[in-house]
Every structure is written in structure tokens, then in C-alpha cells.
N, C-alpha and C positions, 0 to 999 in steps of 0.2 A: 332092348339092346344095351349092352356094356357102353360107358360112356366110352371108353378106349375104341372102341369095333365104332363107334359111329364118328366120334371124332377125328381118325385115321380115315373116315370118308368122306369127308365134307371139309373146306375150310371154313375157319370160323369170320363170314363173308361179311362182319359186321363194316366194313369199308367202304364195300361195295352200294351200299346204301344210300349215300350220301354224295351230294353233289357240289361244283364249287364252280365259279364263274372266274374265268380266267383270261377269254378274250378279250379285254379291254383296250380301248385306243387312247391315247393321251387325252383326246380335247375331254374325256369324262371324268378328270383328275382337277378339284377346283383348286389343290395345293397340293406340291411336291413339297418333300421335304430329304435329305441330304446326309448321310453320318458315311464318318471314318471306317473302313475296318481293317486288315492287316496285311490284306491283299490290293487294295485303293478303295476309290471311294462308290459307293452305291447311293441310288434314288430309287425312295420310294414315293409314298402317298400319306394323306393323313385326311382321315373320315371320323369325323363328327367324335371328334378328341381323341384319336386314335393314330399312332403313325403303322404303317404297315409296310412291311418289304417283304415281297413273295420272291420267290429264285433265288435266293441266294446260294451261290456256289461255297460250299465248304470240303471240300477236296477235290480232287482232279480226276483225269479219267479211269476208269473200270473198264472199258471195253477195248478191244485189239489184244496186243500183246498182255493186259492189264487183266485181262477176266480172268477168275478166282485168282486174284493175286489183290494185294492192298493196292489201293490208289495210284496215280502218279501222283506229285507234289503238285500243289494246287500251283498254277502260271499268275502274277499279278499283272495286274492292268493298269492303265494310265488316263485311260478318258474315265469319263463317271458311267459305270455302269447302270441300266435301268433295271430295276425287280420291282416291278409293273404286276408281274404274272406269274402264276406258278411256275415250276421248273417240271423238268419230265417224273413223271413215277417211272418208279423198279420195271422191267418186265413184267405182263402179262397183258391181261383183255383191254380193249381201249378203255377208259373212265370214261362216262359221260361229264363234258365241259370240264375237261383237262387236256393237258398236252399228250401227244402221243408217247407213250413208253417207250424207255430208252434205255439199255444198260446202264449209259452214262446221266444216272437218277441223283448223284449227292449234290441236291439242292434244300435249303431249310427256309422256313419264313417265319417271321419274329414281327408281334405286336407287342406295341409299348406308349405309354400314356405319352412318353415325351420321351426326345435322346435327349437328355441332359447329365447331370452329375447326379441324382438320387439314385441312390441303391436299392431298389425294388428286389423284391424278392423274383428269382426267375422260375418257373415251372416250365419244366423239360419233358414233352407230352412224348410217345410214341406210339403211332395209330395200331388200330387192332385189323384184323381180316389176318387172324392167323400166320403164319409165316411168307404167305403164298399171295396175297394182296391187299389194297389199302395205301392210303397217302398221305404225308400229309398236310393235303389241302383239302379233305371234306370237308364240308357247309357244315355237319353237326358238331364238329370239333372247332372251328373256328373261334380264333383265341380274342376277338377285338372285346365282346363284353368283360369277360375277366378281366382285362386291363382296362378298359373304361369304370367300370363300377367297381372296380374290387385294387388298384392300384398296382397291377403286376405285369411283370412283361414274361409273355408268353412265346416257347420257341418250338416248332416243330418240324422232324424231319424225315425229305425221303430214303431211303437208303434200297439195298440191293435187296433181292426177296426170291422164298423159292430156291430151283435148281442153281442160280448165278448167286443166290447168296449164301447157298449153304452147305455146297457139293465138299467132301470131302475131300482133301488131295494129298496130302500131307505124307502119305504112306507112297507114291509113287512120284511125286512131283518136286519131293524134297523142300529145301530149305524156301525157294522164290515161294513154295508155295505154305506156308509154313501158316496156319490159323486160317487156312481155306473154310476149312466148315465151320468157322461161325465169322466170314466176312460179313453178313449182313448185321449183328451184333458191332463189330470192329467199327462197320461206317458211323452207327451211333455213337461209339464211343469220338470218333472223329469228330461230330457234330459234339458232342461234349467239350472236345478241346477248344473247337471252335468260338465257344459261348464263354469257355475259361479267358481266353484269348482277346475278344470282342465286344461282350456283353456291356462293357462299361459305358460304350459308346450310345447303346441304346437304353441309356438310364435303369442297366440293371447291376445285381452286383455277384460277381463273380464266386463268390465266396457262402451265397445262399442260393442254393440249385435245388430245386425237388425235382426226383424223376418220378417220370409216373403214366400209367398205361390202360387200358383196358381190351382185357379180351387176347389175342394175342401180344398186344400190349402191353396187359401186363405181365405175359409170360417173360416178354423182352425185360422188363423192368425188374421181375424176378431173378434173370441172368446178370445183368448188369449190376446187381447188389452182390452176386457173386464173385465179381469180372476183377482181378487187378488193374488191369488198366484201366477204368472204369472209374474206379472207387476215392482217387483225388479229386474228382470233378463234382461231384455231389454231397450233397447235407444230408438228404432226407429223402422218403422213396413212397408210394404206394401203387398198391397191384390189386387190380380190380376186371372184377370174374375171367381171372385168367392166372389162376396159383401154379406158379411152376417151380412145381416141387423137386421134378426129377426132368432132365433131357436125353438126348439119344446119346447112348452108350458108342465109343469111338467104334467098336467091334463093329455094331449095326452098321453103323456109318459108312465103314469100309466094304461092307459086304453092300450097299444099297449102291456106292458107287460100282463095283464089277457089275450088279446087274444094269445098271443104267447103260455102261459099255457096253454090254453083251446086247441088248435090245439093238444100242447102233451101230453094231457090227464091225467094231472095234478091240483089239486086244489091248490087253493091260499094259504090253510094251510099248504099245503105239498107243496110249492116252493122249498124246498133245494134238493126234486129231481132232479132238473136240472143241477145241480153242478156234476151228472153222468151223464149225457146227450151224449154222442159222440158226438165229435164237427164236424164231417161228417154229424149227422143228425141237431144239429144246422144251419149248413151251408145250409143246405135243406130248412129250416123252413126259414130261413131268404133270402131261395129265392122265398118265397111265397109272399113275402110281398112287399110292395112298397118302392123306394127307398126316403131317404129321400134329400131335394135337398138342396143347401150352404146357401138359406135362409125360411122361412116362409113368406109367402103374408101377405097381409093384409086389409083388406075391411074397408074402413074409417067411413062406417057409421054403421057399426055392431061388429066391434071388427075384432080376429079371424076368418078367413074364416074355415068353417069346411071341413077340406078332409077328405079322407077315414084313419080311424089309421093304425098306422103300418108304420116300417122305423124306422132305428137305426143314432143317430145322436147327436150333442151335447142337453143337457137338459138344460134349465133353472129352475133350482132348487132352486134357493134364498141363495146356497151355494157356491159351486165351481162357479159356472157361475151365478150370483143373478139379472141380469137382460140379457133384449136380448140385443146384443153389439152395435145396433146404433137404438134402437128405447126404448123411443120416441126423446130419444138425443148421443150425441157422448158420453162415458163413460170419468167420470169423473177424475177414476183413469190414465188415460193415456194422459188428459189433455195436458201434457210436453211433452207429444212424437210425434215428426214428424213422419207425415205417406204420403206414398203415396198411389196411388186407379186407377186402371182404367180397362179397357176390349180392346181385338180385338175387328177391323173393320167388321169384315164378319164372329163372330163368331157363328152362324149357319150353317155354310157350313159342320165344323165337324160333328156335327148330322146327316145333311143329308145325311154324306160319311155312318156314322155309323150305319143308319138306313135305308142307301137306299134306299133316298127319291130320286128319279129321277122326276116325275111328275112338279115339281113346274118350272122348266125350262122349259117347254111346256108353261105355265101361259099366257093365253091374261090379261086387264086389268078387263074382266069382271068373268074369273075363281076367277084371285086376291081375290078379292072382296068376291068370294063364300067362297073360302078356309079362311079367316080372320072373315068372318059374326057372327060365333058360338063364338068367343072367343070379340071380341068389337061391336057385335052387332047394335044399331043405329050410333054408331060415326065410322066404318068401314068407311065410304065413304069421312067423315070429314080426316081421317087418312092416306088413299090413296091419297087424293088429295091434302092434307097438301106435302106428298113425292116426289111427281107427279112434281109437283109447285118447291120445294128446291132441283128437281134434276130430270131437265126435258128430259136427255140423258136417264134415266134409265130403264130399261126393267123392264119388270111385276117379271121377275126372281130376279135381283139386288133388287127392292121395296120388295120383300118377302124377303129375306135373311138381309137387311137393318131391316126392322119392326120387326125383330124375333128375329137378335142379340139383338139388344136396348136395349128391351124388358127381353132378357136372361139375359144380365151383364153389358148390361148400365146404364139404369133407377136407380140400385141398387148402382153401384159404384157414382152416380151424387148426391143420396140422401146422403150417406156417407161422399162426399165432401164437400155441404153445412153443416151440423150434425157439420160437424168436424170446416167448419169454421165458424159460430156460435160461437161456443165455445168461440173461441176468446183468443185460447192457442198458443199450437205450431203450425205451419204452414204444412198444408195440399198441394199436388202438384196431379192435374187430369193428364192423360196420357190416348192416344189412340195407339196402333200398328198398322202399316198399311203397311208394307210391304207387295207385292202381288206376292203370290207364282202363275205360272204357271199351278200348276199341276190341272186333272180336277176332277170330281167327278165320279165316274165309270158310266159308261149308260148317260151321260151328255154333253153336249161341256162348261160345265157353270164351269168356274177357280173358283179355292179355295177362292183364294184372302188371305184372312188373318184371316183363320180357328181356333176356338178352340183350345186351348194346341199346335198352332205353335211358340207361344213364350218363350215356355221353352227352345229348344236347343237355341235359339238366346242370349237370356238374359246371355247364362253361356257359350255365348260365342264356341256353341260348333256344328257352321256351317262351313262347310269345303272347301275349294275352289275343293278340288279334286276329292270328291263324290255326290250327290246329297242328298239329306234329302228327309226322308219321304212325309214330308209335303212342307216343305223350298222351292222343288222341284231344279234344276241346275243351276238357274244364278247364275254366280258368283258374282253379284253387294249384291249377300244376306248376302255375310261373313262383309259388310260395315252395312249395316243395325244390325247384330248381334252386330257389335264392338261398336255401338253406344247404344248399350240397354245396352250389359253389363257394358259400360264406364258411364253412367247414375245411373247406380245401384249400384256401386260398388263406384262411390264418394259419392252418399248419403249417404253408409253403414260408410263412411269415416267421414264425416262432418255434415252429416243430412240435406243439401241440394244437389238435383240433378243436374251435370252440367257434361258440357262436349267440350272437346278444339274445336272450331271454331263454338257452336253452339250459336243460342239464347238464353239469359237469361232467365231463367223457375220461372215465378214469382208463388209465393204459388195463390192459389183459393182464389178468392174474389166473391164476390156475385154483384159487378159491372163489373170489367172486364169479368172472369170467363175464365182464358187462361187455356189452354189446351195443352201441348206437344204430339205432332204427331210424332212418328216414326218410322221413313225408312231410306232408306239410304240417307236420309237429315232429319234434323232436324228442327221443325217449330214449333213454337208455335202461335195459332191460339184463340183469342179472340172468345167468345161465341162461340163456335163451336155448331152446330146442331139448334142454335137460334130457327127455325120455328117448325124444327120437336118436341123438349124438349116444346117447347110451346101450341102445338095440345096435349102433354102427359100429362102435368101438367091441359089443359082443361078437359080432360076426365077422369082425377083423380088419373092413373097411377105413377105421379110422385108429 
């Protein structure tokens, strides 16, 4: 299956994973602690050298008169606010141990070693689960170790998601409705102004910002290096298994809103019907439809490839988002800003957990073959044998799961790194994760390796020697692999170069060398990595 055709089917549910604990009653809080913000004053909590404030509201409502339109202005308060607990997520399924979904989602929570006057570097997270769900308050993204052991204050937020955050309107609802289809984008950028605004108070500094994502994540991340309004608020960026190269073309967009109309029996004149809609039956609607995936293909010698409409996602509108963020070049506006970019080693193996593909682990060389034929056609067998050839230990199972990731979040992040170093600005750094979990895929004897969405707990530092991770699975050599992703990321966030004590220099992406940092619980950086196979993709057009 074309990663397009599958990604257009599935959201990429990495959100959905992860859990977070939010009903709390005061008497379980051994100290509150108290900071300024621009709106009054908020309480939160501080755990085991960590101050934490969950809910925090950074804009006003979205729903009522408000949906698909920007915020109202946020209202200030006068008593001390408590953010004890998370705040609602976006629309859709309930989260387990979260608040009920709420249109009215723009809440952010921000950990921080201390609210003092140090200027801490801030890292500006935004969760993945594709456009369609996800929070940010999952348990595997939880920012308290990066800022306990690593010195940073960490912020992250919910915003709008899906049909309420990305319907297009702009063509019939005019001006009120003016950067509809990429509201949920816009909120982020809110919660940016927010941190420009605020930050100072929880000992961070306003002037060193990373953004940065994974998964749909960092497709958001990819747009927002694009975004004008966006691009005051931030230093530095990375986008991680989630390259977004290209987004929905306005055309689609407008044509995906008439069929959404049409399904609820509404004309195009009468659109402000929708604005009563229950967003129960929106929820409905928008699971009729296809998902939309962190990028748009692209067919080189016909333009846009036509898929089926339908699917809520950023817009390219010539406004908020005025081009797609790395096609036909790296965005100009962010020129200055170091970024990094890369994918998991074996990131198909989560799909296959999620869609319970067992089959492919069976694979002789000549099923291989059958199952790839629909999707690369005559150059299948150039393809196979290209893999065969650079990695001749490997089972027909490893060669499929190898072909699939690439193809999911490599291709994309490789095109992004030349784009960027082209440019000829700031310095761009490629990265692969390759730590390899244990754990297998249910019905299978075939190991994760280094799945999908297993880099989130690692990166934030938040693998354990004492329990096992979902994914991470129980060696304990994985809490060394986590302390090196988070110590990578968290000096970039610091300096705008990634390094790390006793590792190899990570020289930026060049289009001669072309290093690549690997990591696991060593760190390597590895000159043209993939050489043969990136040169069979770039023969067949893919790259």
C-alpha cells in the first residue's frame, strides 16, 4: 500500500497511546507554588523539583458564535486561578484519564525547574496523533524530566483538531472567517504568543524558543516554520517522523468542505447551518472521511496527485500558511533558523502493531515482491534487489518493513534536509533513531525494533529503569539511549547546535558528506547513510 492510500486511512494515533493523570484533589499537592501571567495570577504544584501548571488557558472561546473563526479574547481574572489539572482536549473520542473534550480546548501546561528570573531555554512540544487527535497531556510526552535533569522549561499545547480545526471557510464565510482551515495551526501560534508574553515568569526566556514535534507533530512543526505569524516567536525547530513537505492544496479544501455540506444536507448558501451542528454528529461526519496524512505527494510530471477529497488538515491558503512549507524550497522566512529532521529505523512496525498486519513476516522473497508490485510497479524488482544487495543478512520481513518506513518518514525528512541545505542559511542536522526494542508485534516472532511514536518517551527522557515501556520494551541499556536523545535535544534547544558529552561531533547536512546521527545507546554519526538504497529512490523518482 502507497504510504498516501494508507495514511489518508488511519490517523497517525500516536496520542492516542498515552495516558495522564488529571483527577487530582488538593490534599495530594505537598506544595503549591504561584507565578504572574498577563491574564492574573495562576497555581500550580511543584514535584520533586519541578513546578508544574496544567490548564492554563491561552486564548478564549472557540465554540458558539466562535467556531471556525479565531478565539475570542482571552477574559482576565482576579482570584488566583488553580491549574491543578489538565484542561479539555480538542474534539473527539474521550482520552483515557483526561477531561472530557471540549471545543473550548486552548489550554497549555508548562514545567519548569523554578519561576525565577533565569532564562532557560523553552521547548515548545506539539503532540502528534495526526491532525485528528492527541494532547497535550500524554504521560509519554510529559515535560517534568527534561526540566529537572536537563534545565529547561517545557510548554505544551491543546488546540483545535480535525473538522473544528481545519474546515475551510474562507471561500463562503468571508472575512470573520478568514484562515479557517488552518485554525488549529493559528491556536498554536496563540500559544506561541502566549510563551513570548509569559515565559519570563516561569524562569524561561522568551527569546530562545524551539519548536518541535513528532508525528503529526511534526508535520505541525513543519507548517509553522512556514507560518508568518509563527516565525517571531521562535529560534529553532525540529520535525520528527512527520516531514511535511507539502499540505492540502486550497482547491481540495474547498471542494472537501461542499462534500462535507452535502453529506449534511445543507447548501452552500445556507453554510452557517453548521455552526448548530452537534459536534457529536461532526465527529461522525469527519469519520466518514479520509484522514489526512503530515504530508501531500507529489507526482513530478503532472503536478498534484489527485486523491479522493476529504480529510481536515493544514490549508494552504496564500494566507496563514501562503505556501506548502518545503516544496518547491525550504521557506524563506525561517531562512535563520536551525532545524533538525529525521525518522525511526523501523518505523512501520507500529502500523503493523496497529493494523495487525501479521502476514508480512511469513514473506518469501517472491510474496515480497507481490505485496510492493501495485505500489512501484516495474521498478519493484530494481528496489528489492537494490535492498537485498545493501543488506544481504535481511529477511523478506526486515526488506518490507525497511521499504515502508523510508518511504513513510524518510524520503520526506531527506528531501527537507537538502531544501534546507540549499538554502545556504542556518544549519540543518539529519538524525535516525535506532534503538531496538525487544518487544514483538502480537501474532508475530518479528521485534519492533525501532517503531513509530517510540521516540517520544525516550527524547523527554521519560524511560525507566524500573518498569518496562510500552514500546521501549525492558532492557535497561534503553534508559542510556533515552539520556542521549534527550541530552541532544535539549542542547540544541540551548545553543542551536546538537551535541552531547563523549559523543561525535554532529556536523549540519551537506550535500557532500551528508552525516547523519544514529541513536542508541551510542552515538554515531555515519556519512551518507542508506547511499544505495536513497540512490535506487531518487532513480525511480520518489526522492
Amino acid at each position: 500500500m502507497k504510504r498516501r492510500e494508507f495514511l489518508n486511512k488511519t490517523a497517525l494515533s500516536v496520542a492516542g497511546l498515552s495516558v495522564a493523570n488529571y483527577a487530582f484533589s488538593n490534599s495530594q499537592f505537598e506544595e503549591f507554588v504561584t507565578s504572574d501571567t498577563n491574564f492574573g495570577k495562576i497555581k500550580g504544584y511543584r514535584d520533586n523539583g519541578v513546578n508544574i501548571f496544567k490548564g492554563i488557558p491561552y486564548a478564549g472561546k472557540t465554540s458558539g458564535e466562535r467556531r471556525f473563526r479565531r478565539p475570542a479574547p482571552l477574559e482576565a481574572w482576579v482570584e488566583v486561578k488553580e491549574t491543578l489539572t489538565l484542561g479539555a482536549p480538542a474534539i473527539q473520542n474521550p482520552r483515557r484519564n483526561e477531561p472530557e473534550p471540549s471545543e473550548d480546548c486552548l489550554f497549555l501546561n508548562v514545567w519548569t525547574p523554578a519561576n525565577d528570573s533565569k532564562k532557560r531555554p523553552v521547548m515548545f512540544y506539539s503532540h502528534g496523533g495526526g491532525f485528528v487527535i492527541g494532547s497535550g497531556g500524554s504521560a509519554s510526552q510529559d515535560g517534568a524530566n527534561l526540566a529537572r535533569h536537563f534545565d529547561v522549561v517545557v510548554v505544551e499545547t491543546n488546540h483545535r483538531l480535525g473538522l473544528l480545526g481545519f474546515l475551510y471557510l474562507d471561500e463562503l464565510g468571508g472575512a470573520d472567517y478568514e484562515g479557517s482551515g488552518n485554525n488549529g495551526m493559528l491556536d498554536i501560534v496563540e500559544g506561541l504568543k502566549w510563551v513570548n508574553k509569559n515565559i519570563a515568569n516561569f524562569g524561561g526566556d522568551p527569546n530562545n524558543v524551539m519548536i518541535w514535534g513528532e508525528s503529526g507533530g511534526g508535520a505541525k512543526t513543519s507548517c509553522l516554520y512556514a507560518m508568518p505569524s509563527a516565525t517571531p516567536y521562535f529560534n529553532k525547530a525540529s520535525i520528527e517522523s512527520g516531514p511535511g513537505v507539502r499540505m492540502t492544496p486550497k482547491e481540495v479544501a474547498a471542494e472537501t468542505t461542499l462534500m462535507l455540506l452535502k453529506e449534511l444536507n445543507i447548501e452552500p448558501k445556507d453554510w452557517r447551518k453548521i455552526l448548530d451542528v452537534p459536534t457529536s454528529k461532526l465527529l461522525e461526519m469527519q469519520g466518514k472521511l479520509p484522514f489526512v496524512p503530515p504530508f501531500v505527494e507529489k507526482n513530478k510530471n503532472q503536478g498534484f496527485m489527485r486523491r479522493n477529497y476529504g480529510g481536515f488538515g493544514p490549508v494552504v491558503d496564500g494566507k496563514a500558511l501562503p505556501y506548502h512549507p518545503f516544496d518547491p524550497t525550504a521557506p524563506e522566512i525561517s531562512k535563520n533558523k536551525p532545524l533538525l529532521v529525521g525518522w525511526n529505523e523501523d518505523e512501520w512496525a507500529f502500523f503493523a502493531w496497529e493494523r495487525k498486519e501479521t502476514e508480512f513476516a511469513k514473506y518469501d522473497f517472491e510474496s515480497l515482491h507481490k505485496r510492493f508490485e501495485s505500489t512501484y510497479g516495474e521498478n519493484t524488482k530494481k528496489i528489492i534487489d537494490t535492498y537485498r544487495k545493501a543488506r544481504p543478512n535481511a529477511s523478506p520481513a526486515d526488506i518490507y518493513i525497511a521499504i515502508s518506513s523510508i518511504n513513510m518518514m524518510g524520503l520526506g525528512s531527506i528531501d527537507i534536509a537538502e531544501k534546507k541545505t540549499k538554502q545556504s542559511g542556518a544549519p540543518v542536522y539529519l538524525y535516525n533513531f535506532g534503538y531496538k526494542s525487544e518487544v514483538k508485534i502480537p501474532g508475530t516472532d518479528f521485534e519492533m525494533g525501532t517503531p513509530h511514536a517510540m521516540d517520544i518517551s525516550f527524547k523527554f527522557f521519560n524511560e525507566s529503569a524500573d518498569k518496562p515501556s510500552f514500546f521501549g520494551g525492558n532492557k535497561p541499556e534503553r534508559v542510556t539511549a533515552s539520556h542521549n536523545f534527550a541530552e541532544l535535544w535539549t542542547n540544541f534547544a540551548k545553543t542551536g547546535k546538537p551535541f552531547a558529552k563523549d559523543a561525535p561531533e554532529w556536523k549540519a547536512y551537506n550535500l557532500k558528506d551528508r552525516p547523519t546521527m544514529r541513536i542508541d545507546t551510542k552515538l554515531d554519526v555515519i556519512n551518507d547513510r542508506f547511499k544505495d538504497e536513497l540512490n535506487v529512490w531518487r532513480e525511480v523518482g520518489r526522492l
